[in-house]
VOBA-1610 file (N, C-alpha, C; in pm, whole numbers, padded with zeros to 5 digits, always signed):
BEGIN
Unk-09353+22687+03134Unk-09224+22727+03090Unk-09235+22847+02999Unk-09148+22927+03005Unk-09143+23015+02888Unk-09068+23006+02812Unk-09110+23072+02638Unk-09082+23059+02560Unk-09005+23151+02525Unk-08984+23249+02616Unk-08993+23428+02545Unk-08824+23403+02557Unk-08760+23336+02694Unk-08605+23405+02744Unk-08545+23308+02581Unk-08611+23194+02526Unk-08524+23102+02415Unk-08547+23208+02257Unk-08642+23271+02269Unk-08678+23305+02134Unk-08540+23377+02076Unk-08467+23492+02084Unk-08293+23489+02002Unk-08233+23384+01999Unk-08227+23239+02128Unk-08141+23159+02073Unk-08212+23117+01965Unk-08278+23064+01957Unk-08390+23011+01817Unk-08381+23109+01726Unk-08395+23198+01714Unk-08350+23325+01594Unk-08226+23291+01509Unk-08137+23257+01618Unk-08015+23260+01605Unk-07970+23139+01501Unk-08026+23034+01571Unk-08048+22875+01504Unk-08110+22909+01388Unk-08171+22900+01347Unk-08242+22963+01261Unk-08218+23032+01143Unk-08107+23104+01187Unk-08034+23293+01098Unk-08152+23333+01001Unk-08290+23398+01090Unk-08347+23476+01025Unk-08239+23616+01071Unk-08229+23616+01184Unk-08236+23797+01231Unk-08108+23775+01276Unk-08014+23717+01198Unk-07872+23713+01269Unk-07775+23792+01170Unk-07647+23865+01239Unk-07564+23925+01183Unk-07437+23829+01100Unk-07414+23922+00974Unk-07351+23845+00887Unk-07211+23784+00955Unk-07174+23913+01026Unk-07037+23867+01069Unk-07027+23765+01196Unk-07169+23758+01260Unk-07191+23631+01314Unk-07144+23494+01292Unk-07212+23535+01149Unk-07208+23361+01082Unk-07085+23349+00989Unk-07012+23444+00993Unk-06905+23438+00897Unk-06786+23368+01052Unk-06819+23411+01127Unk-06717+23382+01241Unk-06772+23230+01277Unk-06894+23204+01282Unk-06939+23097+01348Unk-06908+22983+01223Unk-06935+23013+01098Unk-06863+22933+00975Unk-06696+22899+00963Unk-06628+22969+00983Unk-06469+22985+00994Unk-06416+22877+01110Unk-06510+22901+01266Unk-06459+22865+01341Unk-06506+22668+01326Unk-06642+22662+01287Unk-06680+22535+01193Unk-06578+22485+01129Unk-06515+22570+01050Unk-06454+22516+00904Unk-06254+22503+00970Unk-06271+22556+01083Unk-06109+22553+01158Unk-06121+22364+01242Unk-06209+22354+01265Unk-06232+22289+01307Unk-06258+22118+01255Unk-06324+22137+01164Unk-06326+22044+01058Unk-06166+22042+00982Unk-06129+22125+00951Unk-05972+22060+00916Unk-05906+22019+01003Unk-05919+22064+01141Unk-05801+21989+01255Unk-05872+21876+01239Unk-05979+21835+01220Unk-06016+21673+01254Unk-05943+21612+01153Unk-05960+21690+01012Unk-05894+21601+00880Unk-05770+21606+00930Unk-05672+21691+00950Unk-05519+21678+01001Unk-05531+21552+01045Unk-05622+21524+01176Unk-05567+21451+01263Unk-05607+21279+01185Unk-05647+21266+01115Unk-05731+21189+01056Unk-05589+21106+01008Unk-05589+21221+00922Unk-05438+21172+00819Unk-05304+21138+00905Unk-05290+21208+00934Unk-05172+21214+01093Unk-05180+21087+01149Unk-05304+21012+01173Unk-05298+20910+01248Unk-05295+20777+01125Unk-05318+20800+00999Unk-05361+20693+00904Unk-05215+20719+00862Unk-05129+20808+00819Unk-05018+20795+00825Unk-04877+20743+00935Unk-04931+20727+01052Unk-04869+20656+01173Unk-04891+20532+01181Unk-05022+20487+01164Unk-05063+20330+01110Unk-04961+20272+01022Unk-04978+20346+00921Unk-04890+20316+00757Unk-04796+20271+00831Unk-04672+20390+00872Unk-04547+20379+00865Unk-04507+20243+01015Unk-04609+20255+01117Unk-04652+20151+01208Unk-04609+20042+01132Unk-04744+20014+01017Unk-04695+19879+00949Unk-04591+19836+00888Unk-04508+20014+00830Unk-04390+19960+00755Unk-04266+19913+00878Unk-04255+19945+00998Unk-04149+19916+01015Unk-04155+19764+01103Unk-04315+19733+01096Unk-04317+19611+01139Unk-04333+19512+01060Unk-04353+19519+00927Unk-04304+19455+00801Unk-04144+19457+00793Unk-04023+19549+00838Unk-03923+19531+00801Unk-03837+19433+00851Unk-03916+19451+01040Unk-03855+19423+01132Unk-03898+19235+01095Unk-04011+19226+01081Unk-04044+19083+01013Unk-03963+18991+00907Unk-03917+19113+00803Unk-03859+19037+00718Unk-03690+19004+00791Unk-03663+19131+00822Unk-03497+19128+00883Unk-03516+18942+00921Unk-03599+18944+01021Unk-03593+18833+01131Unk-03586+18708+01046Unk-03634+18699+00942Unk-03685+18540+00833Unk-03598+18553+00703Unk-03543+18680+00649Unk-03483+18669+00538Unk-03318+18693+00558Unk-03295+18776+00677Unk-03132+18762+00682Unk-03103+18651+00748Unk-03023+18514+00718Unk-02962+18428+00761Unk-02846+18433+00865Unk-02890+18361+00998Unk-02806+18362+01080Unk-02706+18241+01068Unk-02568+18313+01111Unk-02460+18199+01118Unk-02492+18048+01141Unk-02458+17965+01081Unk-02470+17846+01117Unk-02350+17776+01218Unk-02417+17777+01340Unk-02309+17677+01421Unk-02300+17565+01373Unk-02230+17466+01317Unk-02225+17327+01317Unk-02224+17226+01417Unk-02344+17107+01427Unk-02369+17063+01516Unk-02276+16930+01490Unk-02203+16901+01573Unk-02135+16735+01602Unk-02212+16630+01630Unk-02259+16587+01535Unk-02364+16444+01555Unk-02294+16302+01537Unk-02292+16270+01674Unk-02226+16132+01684Unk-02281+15982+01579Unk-02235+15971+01511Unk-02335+15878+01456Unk-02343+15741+01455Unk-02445+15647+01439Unk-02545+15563+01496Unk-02454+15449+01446Unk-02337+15457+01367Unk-02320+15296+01297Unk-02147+15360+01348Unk-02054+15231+01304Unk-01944+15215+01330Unk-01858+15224+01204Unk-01807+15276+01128Unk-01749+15299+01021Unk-01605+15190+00997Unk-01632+15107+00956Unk-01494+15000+00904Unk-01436+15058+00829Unk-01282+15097+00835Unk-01185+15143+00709Unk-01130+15013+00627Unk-01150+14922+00514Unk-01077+14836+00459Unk-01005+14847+00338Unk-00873+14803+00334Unk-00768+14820+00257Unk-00758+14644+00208Unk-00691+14673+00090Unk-00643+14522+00026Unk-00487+14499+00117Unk-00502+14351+00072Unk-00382+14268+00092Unk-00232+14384+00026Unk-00104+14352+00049Unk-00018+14360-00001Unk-00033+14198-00132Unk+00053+14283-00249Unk+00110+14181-00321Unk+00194+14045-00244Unk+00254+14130-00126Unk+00341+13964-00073Unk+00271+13865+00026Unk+00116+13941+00007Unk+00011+13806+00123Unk-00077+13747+00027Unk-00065+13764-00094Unk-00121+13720-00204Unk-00068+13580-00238Unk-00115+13455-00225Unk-00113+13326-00316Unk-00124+13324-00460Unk-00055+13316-00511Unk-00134+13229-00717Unk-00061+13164-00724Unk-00142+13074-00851Unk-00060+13007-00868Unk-00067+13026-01097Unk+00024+12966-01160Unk+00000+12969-01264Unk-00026+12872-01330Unk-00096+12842-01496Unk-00110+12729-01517Unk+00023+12699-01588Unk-00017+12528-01638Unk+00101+12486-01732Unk+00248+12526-01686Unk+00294+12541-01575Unk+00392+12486-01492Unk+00423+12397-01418Unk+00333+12302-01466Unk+00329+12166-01356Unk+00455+12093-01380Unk+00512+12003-01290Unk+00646+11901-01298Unk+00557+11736-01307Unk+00610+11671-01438Unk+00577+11555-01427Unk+00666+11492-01376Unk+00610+11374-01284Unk+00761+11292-01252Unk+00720+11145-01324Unk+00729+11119-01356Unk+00752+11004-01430Unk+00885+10900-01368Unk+00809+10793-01357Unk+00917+10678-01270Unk+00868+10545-01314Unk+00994+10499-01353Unk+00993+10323-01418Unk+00987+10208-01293Unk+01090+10284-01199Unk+01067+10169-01089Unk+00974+10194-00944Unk+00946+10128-00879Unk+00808+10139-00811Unk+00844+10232-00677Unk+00811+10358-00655Unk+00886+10459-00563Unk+00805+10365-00399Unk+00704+10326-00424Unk+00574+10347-00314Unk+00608+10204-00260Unk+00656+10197-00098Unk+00673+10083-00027Unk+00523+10044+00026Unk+00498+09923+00038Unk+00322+09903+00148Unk+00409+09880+00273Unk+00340+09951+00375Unk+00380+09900+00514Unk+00257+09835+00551Unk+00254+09705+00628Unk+00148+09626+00673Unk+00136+09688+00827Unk+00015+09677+00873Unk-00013+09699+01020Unk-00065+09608+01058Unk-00040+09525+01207Unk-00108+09441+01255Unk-00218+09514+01389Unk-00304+09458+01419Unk-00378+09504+01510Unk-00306+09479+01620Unk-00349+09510+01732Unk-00269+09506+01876Unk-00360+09571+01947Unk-00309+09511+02077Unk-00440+09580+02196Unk-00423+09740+02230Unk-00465+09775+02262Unk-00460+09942+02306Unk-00413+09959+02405Unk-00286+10059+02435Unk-00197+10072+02504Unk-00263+10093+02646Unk-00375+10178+02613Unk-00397+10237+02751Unk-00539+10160+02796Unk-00533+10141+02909Unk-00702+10071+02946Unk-00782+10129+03067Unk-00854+10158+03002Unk-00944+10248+03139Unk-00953+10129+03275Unk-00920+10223+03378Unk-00948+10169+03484Unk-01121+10142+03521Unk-01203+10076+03604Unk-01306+10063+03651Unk-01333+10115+03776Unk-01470+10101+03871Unk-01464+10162+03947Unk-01368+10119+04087Unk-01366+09982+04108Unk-01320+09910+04204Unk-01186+09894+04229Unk-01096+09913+04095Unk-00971+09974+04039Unk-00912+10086+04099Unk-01047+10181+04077Unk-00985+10307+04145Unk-00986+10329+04280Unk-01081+10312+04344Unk-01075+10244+04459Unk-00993+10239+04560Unk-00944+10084+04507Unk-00826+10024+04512Unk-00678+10119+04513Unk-00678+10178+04477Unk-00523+10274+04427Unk-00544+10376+04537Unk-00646+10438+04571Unk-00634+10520+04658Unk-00552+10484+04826Unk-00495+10620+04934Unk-00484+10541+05005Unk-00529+10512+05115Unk-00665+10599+05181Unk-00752+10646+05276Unk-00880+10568+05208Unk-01005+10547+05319Unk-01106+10476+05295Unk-01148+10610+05178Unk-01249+10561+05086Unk-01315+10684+05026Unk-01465+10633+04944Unk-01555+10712+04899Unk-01694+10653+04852Unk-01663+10740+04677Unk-01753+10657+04615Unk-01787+10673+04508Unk-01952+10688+04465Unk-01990+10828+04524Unk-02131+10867+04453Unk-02148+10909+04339Unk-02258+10822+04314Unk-02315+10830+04158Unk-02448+10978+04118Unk-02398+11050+04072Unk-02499+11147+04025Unk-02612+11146+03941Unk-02562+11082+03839Unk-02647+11034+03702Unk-02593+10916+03622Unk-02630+10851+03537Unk-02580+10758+03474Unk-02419+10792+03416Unk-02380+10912+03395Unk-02195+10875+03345Unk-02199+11007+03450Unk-02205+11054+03578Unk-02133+11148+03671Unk-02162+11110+03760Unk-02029+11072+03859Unk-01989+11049+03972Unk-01884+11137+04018Unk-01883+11104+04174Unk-01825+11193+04277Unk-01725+11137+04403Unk-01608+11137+04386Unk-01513+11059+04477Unk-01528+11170+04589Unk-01568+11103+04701Unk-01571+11177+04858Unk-01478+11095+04955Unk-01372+11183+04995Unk-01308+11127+05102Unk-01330+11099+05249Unk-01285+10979+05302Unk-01324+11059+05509Unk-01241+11132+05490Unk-01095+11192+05498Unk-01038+11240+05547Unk-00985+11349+05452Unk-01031+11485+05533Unk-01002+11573+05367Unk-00853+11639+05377Unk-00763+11577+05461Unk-00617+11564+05436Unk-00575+11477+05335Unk-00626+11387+05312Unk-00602+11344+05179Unk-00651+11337+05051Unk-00748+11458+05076Unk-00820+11517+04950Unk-00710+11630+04884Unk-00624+11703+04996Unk-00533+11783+04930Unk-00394+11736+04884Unk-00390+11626+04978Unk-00244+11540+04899Unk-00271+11487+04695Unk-00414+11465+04726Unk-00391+11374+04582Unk-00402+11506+04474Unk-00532+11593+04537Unk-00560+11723+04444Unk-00483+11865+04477Unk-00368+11937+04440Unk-00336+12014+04508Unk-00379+12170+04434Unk-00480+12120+04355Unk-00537+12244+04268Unk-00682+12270+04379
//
């Protein structure tokens, strides 16, 4: 490889053998350059910022301004009794020391005597009943006090029962 075609750029690198106004241009255009980066630096750290401020505002709007309250109709769980008192005229009293003595010399109170006597009414039995009907009919027993009158003929089941 040769060395010879690099030796000015290397000079150059270098600034032994380089012209002032070289490096005054090649410094400037350095130093133009380095501030657009700072511009942009700030430019963008200031877009962040204001980024955050309006998403801090938009945050608070949402949690600190209070929205209308609809009112909700909640049916509720128990039954509400309205109770009122009596009128004075459903009211009873009574007072004391208004009592009436009666006082009586001759004897107000008659005794009435009762004699015993048989009982008007007398249960019929089974053979009784029976008897009174006017078609043959049976008397089945269910349990010790339920029984069941069955007719032959259930024309005269509707004469006697017309329910």
């Amino acid at each position: 490889m040769s060395h010879y075609g690099n030796k000015p750029l290397l000079s150059d690198v270098l600034a032994e053998d380089t012209n002032a106004d070289f490096r005054e241009a090649l410094l400037d255009h350095t130093l133009r350059i380095v501030r657009r980066n700072r511009r942009f630096r700030k430019v963008r750290r200031g877009a962040y910022a204001s980024l955050m401020v309006v998403a801090l505002v938009f945050v608070s709007v949402h949690f600190f301004i209070s929205k209308p309250l609809t009112p909700k109709r909640l049916e509720p769980s128990y039954t509400l009794v309205m109770t009122q008192p009596l009128p004075a005229s459903a009211v009873l009293s009574t007072s004391p020391d208004h009592s009436v003595a009666a006082i009586s010399t001759s004897p107000t109170v008659e005794w009435i005597a009762t004699a015993e006597s048989s009982p008007i009414l007398r249960q019929l039995d089974d053979d009784e009943l029976l008897a009174l009907l006017p078609s043959p009919a049976l008397l089945v027993r269910r349990g010790p006090h339920i029984a069941e009158l069955v007719f032959a003929s259930p024309d005269v089941e509707h004469v006697l029962s017309p329910n």
